[in-house]
KEKE-3310 file (N, C-alpha, C; in steps of 0.2 Angstrom, whole numbers, plus 5000, padded with zeros to 4 digits):
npx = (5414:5425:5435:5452:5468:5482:5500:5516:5531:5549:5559:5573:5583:5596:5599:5598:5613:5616:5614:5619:5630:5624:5611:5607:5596:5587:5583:5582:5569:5561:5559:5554:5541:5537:5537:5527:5517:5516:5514:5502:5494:5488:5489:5492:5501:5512:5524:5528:5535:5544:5551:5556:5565:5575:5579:5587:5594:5609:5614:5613:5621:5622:5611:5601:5603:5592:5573:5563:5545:5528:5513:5499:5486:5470:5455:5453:5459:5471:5490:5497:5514:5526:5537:5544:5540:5543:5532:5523:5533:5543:5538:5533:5543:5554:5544:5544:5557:5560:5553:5560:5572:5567:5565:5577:5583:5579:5578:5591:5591:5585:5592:5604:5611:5615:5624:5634:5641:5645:5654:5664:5673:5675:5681:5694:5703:5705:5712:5723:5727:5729:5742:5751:5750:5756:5767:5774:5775:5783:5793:5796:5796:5806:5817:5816:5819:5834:5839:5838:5845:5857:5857:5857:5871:5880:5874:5877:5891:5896:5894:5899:5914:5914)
npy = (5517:5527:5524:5527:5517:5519:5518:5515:5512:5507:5498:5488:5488:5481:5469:5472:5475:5462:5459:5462:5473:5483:5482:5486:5497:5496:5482:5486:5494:5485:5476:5488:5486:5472:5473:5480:5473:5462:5466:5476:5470:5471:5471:5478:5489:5507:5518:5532:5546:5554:5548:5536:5546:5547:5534:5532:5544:5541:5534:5519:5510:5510:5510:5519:5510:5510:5515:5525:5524:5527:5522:5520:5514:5516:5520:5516:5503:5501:5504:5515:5523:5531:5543:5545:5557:5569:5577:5581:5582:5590:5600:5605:5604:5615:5626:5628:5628:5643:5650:5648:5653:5666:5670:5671:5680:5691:5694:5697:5710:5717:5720:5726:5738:5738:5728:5731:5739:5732:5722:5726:5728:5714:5709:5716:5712:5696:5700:5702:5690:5681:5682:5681:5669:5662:5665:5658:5645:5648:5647:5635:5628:5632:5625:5612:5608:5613:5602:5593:5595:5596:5580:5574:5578:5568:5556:5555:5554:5542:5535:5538:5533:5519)
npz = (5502:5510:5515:5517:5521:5529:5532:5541:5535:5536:5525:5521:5509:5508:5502:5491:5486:5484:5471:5453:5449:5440:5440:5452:5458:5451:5455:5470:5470:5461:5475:5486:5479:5481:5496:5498:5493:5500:5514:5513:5506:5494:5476:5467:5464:5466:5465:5472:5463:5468:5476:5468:5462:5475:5476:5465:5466:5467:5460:5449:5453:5465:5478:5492:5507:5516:5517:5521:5522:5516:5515:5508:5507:5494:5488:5473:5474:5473:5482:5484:5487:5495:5498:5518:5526:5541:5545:5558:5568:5565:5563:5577:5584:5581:5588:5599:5602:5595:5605:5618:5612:5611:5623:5628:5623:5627:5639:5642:5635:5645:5656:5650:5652:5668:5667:5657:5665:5676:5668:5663:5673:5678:5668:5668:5680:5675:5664:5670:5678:5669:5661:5671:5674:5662:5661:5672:5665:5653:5659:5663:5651:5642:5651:5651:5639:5636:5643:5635:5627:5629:5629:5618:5610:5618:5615:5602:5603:5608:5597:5586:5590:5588)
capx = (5419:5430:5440:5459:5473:5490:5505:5523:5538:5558:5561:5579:5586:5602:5601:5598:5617:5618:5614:5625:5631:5622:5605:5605:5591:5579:5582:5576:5561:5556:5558:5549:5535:5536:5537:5520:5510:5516:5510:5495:5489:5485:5494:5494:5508:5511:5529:5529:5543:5548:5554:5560:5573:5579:5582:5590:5598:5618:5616:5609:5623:5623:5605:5601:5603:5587:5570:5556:5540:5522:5511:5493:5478:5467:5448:5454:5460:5480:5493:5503:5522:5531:5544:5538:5541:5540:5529:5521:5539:5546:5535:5532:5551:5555:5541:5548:5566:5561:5551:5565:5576:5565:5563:5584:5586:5573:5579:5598:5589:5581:5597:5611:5614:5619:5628:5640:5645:5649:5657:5674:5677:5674:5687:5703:5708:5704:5718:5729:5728:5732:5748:5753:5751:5756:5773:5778:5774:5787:5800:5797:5796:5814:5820:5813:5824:5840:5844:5835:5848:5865:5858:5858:5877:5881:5872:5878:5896:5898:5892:5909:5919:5911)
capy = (5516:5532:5522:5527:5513:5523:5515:5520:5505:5507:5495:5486:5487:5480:5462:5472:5474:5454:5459:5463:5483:5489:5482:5487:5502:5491:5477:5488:5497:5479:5474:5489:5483:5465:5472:5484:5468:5458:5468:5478:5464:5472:5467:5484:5495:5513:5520:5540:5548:5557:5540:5535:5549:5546:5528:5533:5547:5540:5530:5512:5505:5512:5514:5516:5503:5509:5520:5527:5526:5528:5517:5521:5509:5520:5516:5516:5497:5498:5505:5521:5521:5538:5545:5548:5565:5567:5586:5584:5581:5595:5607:5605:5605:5624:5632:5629:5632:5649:5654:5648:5658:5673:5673:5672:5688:5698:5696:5700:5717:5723:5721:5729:5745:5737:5721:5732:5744:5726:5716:5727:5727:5709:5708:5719:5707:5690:5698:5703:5684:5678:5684:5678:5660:5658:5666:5652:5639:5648:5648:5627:5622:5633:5622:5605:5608:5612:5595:5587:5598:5592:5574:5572:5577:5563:5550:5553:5554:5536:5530:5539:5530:5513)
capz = (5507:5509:5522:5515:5526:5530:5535:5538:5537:5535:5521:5523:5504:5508:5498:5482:5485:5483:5462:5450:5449:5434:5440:5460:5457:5449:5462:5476:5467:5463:5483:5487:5478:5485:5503:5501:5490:5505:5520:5511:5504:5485:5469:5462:5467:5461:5468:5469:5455:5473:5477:5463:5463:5480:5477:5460:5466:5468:5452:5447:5456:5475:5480:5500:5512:5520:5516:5527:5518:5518:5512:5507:5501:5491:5485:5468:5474:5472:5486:5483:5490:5493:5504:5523:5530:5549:5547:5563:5573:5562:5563:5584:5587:5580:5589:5606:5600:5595:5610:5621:5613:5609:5630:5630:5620:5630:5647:5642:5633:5649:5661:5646:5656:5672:5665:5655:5670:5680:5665:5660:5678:5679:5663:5669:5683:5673:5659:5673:5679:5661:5659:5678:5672:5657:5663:5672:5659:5648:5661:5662:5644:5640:5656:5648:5631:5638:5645:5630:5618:5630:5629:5610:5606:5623:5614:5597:5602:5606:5591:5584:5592:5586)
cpx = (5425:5436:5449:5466:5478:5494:5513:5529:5543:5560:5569:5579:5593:5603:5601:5607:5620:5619:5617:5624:5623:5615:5602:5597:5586:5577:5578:5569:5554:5554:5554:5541:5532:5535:5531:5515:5509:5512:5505:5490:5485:5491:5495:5496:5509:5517:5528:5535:5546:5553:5558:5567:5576:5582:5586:5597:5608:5620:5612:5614:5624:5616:5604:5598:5595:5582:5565:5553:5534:5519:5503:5490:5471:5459:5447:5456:5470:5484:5498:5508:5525:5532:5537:5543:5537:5537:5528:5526:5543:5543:5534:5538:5555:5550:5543:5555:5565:5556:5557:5569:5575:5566:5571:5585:5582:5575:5586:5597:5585:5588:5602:5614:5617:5624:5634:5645:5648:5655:5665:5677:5680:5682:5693:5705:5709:5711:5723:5732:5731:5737:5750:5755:5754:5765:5777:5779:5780:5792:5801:5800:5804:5820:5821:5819:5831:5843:5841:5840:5855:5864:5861:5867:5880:5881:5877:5888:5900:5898:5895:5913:5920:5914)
cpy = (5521:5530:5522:5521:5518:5519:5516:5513:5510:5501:5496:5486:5485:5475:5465:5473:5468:5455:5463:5471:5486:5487:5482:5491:5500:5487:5480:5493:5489:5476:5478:5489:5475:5466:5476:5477:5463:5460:5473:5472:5465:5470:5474:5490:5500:5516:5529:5541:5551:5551:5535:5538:5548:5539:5529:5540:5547:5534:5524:5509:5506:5515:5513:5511:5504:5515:5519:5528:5526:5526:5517:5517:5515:5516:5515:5505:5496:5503:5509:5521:5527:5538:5547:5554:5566:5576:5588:5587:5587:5600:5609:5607:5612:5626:5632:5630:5639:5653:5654:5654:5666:5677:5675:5680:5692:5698:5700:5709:5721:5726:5725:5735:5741:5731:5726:5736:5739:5721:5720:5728:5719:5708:5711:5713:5700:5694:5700:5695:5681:5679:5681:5673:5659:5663:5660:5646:5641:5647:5639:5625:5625:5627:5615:5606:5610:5605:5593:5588:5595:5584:5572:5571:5570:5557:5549:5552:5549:5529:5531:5535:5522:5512)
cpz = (5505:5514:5519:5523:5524:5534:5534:5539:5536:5531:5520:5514:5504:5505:5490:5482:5483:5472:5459:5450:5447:5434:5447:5461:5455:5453:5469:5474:5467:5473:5486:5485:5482:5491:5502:5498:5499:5511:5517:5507:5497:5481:5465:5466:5463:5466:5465:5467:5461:5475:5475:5463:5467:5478:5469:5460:5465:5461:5453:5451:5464:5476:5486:5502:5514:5518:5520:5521:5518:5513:5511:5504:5501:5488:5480:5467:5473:5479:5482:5490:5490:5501:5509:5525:5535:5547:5553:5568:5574:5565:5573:5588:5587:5586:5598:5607:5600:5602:5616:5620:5613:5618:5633:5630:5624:5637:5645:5643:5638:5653:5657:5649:5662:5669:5661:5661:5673:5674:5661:5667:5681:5674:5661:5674:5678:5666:5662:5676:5674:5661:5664:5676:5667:5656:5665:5668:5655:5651:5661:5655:5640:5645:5654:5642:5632:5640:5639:5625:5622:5629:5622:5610:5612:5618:5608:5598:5605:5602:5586:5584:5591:5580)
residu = (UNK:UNK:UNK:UNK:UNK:UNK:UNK:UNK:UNK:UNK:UNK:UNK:UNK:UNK:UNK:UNK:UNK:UNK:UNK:UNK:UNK:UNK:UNK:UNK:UNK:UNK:UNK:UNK:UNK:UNK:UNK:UNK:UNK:UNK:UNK:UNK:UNK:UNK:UNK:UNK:UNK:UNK:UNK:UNK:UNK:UNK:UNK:UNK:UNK:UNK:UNK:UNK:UNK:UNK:UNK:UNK:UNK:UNK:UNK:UNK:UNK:UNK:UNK:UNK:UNK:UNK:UNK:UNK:UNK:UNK:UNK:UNK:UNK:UNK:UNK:UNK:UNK:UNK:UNK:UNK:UNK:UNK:UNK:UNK:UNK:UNK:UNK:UNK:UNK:UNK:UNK:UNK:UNK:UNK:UNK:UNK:UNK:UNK:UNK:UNK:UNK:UNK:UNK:UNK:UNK:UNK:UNK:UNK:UNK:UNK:UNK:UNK:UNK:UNK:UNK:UNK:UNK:UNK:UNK:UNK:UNK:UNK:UNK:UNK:UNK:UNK:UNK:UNK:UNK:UNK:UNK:UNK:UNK:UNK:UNK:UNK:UNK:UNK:UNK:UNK:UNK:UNK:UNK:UNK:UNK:UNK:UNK:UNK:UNK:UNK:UNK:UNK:UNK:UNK:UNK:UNK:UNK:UNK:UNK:UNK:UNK:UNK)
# end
């Protein structure tokens, strides 16, 4: 029987927080065991060392809340536990990203001659417009702080007199 089982979960480690600091790391290695004997249905578990480090990674006392895993029954008779890696999703998702943008960069590069002769004509009025507007804004916001500077000495100079 060459028939290898494959299985992928998200085991929940968040109760191993329930147990004391300095023995949390252990706590969820053991629940990972306990949650593959449960759903494979073998009693002999083997966690990949890749796995281990992850869950080891931030110390014995903060191990993640939550791991993606992959879970093999092998014809040896016991179930292997290691990290899942989406490859196919990974590797599927770049190749349309770079054709996209391969088809970006290639249309720009045929039209470059006309597009510049039209875009520094396009780019004198738009800096002639900018200045226009951002004139009157200045004449507002000096007009805005002159009453706000006569109010001040008004206020404070009843509280003189008190």
């Amino acid at each position: 029987m060459s028939q290898e089982l494959e299985r992928v979960y998200t085991i929940n480690l968040g109760k191993a927080l329930i147990s004391q600091p300095q023995h949390r790391a252990v706590r969820a290695t053991n629940m990972i065991k306990e949650f593959a004997r449960h759903h494979m249905k073998v009693e002999t578990i083997k966690i990949e060392e890749e796995l281990t480090h992850d869950i080891w990674a931030k110390g014995v006392r903060s191990p993640p809340r939550k791991v993606r895993v992959r879970m093999t029954k092998t014809d040896e008779g016991y179930v292997l536990v290691s990290r899942y890696e989406s490859d196919v999703e990974s590797s599927v998702i770049p190749e349309k990203e770079t054709k996209k943008i391969a088809d970006k960069v290639k249309a720009p590069a045929k039209e470059e001659a006309p597009a510049k002769e039209e875009a520094p004509a396009k780019e004198k009025p738009a800096k002639e417009e900018a200045p226009a507007k951002e004139k009157p804004a200045k004449e507002e916001a000096p007009a805005k702080e002159k009453p706000a500077k006569e109010e001040a000495p008004a206020k404070k100079a009843p509280k003189k007199k008190e």
